[in-house]
C-alpha positions as protocol buffer text, in pm:
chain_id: "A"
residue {
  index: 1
  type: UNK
  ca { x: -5881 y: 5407 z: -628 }
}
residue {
  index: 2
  type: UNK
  ca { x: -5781 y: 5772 z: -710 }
}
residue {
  index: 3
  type: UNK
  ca { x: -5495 y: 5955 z: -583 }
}
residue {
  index: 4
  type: UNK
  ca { x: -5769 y: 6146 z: -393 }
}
residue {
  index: 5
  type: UNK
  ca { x: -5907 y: 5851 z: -244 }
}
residue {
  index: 6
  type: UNK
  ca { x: -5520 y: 5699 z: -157 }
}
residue {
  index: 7
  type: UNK
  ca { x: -5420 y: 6051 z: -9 }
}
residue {
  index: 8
  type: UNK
  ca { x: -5806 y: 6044 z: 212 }
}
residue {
  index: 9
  type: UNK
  ca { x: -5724 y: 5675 z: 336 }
}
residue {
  index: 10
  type: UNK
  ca { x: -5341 y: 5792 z: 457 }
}
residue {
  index: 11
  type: UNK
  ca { x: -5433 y: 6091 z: 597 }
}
residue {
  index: 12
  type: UNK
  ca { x: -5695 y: 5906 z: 819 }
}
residue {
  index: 13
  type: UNK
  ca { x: -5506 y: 5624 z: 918 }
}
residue {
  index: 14
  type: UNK
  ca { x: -5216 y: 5858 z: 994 }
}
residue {
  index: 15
  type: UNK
  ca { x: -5360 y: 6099 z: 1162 }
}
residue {
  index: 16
  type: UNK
  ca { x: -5196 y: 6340 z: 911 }
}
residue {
  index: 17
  type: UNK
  ca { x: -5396 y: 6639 z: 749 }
}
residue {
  index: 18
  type: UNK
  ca { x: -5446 y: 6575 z: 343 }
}
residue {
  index: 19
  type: UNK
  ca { x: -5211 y: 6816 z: 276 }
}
residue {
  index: 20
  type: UNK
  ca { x: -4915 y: 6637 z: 431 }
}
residue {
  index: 21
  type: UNK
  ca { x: -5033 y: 6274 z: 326 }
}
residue {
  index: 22
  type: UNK
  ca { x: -5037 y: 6445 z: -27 }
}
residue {
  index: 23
  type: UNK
  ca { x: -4680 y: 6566 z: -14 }
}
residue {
  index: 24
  type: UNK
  ca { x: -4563 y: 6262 z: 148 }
}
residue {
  index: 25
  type: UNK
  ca { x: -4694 y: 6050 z: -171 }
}
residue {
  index: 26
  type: UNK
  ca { x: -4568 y: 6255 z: -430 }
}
residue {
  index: 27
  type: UNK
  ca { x: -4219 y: 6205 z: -243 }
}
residue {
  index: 28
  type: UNK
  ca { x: -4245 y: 5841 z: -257 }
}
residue {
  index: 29
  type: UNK
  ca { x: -4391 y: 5819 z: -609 }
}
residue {
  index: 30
  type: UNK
  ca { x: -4171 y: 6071 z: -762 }
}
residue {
  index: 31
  type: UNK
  ca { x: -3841 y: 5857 z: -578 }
}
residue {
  index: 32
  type: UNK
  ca { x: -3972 y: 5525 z: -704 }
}
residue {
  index: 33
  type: UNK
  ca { x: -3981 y: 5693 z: -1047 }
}
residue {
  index: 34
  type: UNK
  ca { x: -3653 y: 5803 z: -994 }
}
residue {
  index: 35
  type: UNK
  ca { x: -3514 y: 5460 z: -889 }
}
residue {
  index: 36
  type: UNK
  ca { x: -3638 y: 5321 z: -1183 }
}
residue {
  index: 37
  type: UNK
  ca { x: -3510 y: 5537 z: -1419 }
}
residue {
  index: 38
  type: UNK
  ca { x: -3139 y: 5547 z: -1246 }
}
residue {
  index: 39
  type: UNK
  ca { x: -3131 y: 5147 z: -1196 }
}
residue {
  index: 40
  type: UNK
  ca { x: -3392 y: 5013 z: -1441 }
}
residue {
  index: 41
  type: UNK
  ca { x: -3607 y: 4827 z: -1127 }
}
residue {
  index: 42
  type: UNK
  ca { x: -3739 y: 4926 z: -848 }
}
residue {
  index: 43
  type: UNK
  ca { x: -3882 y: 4617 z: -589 }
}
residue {
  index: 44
  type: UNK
  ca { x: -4118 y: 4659 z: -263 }
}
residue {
  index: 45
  type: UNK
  ca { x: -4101 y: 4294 z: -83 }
}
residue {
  index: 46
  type: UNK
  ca { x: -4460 y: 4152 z: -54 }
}
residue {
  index: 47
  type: UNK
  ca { x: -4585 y: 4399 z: -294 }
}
residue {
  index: 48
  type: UNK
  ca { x: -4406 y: 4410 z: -621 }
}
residue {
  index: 49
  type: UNK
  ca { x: -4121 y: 4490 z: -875 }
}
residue {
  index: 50
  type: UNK
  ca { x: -4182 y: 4813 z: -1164 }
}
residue {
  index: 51
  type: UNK
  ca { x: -3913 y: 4792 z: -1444 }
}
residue {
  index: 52
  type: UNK
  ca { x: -3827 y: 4902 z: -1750 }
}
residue {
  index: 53
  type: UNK
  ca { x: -3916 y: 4676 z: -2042 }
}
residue {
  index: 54
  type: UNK
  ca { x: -3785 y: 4758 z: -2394 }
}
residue {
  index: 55
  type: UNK
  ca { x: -4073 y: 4674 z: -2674 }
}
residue {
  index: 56
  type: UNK
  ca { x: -3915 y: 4634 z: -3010 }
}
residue {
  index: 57
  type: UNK
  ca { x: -3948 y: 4816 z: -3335 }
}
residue {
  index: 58
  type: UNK
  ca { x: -4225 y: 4690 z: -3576 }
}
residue {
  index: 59
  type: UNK
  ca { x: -4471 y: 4768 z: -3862 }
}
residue {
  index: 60
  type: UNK
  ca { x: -4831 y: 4909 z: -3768 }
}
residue {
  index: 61
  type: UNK
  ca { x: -5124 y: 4993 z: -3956 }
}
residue {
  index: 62
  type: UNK
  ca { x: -5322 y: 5315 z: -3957 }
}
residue {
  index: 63
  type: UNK
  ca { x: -5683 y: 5197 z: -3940 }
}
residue {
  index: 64
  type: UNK
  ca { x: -5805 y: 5526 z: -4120 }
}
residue {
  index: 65
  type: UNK
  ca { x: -5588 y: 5497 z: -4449 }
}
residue {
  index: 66
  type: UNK
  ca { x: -5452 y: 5105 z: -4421 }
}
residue {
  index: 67
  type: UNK
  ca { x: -5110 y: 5262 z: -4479 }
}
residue {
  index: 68
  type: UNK
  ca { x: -4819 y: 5065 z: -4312 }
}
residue {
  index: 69
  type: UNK
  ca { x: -4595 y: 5210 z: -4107 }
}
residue {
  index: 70
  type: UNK
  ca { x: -4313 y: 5157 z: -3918 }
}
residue {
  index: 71
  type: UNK
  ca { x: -4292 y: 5190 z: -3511 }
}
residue {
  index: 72
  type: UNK
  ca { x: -3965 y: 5289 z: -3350 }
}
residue {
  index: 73
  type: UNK
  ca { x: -3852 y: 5075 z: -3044 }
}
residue {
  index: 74
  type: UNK
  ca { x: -3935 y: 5223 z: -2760 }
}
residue {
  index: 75
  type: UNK
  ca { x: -3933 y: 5160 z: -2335 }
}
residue {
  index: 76
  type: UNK
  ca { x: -4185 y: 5141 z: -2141 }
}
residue {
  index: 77
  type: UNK
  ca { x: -4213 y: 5092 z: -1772 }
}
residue {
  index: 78
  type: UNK
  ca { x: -4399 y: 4741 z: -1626 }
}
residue {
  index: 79
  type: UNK
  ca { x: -4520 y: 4613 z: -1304 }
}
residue {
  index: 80
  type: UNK
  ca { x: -4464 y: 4237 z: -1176 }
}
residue {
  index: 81
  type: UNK
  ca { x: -4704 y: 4183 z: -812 }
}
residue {
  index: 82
  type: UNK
  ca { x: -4512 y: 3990 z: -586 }
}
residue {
  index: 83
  type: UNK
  ca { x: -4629 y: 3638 z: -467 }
}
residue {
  index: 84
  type: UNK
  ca { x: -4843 y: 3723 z: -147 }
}
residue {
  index: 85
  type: UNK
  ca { x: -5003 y: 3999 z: -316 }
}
residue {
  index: 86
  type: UNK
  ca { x: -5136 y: 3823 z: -594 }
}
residue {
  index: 87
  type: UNK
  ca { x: -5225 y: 3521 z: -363 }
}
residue {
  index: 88
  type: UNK
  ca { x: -5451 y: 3792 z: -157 }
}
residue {
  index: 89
  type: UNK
  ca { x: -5696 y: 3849 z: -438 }
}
């Protein structure tokens, strides 16, 4: 689905115009990114957790010269589905 789509399917089952479903989901996606940048986690019950994982440093190869290199450690963000929504697929 494309934010397109999600912002067609709100708008119709909210008898919204697309213009206000769109601003409505940039709110909430641009607060959820906020709440998990301030407290590392961010959790919707019955849907799922995002959170911040840290990946470690490490060595890497360029496939085009076979040259090793090194990889600084980095964060990244990651997304856990709750129970009932993985037991719905």
């Amino acid at each position: 689905m494309t934010k397109a789509e999600l912002v067609e399917a709100v708008a119709a089952q909210s008898r919204l115009t697309k213009k206000s479903a769109a601003e409505i989901l940039d709110i909430v996606f641009a607060n959820i990114g906020k709440a998990v940048k301030k407290d590392q986690r961010f959790s919707y019950p019955g849907f799922g957790t995002w959170s911040v994982r840290s990946r470690k440093a490490r060595k890497i190869r360029n496939p085009q010269t076979n040259e090793m290199m090194k990889l600084k450690a980095s964060k990244t963000i990651g997304f856990r589905p709750a129970k009932e929504l993985k037991n719905s697929l």
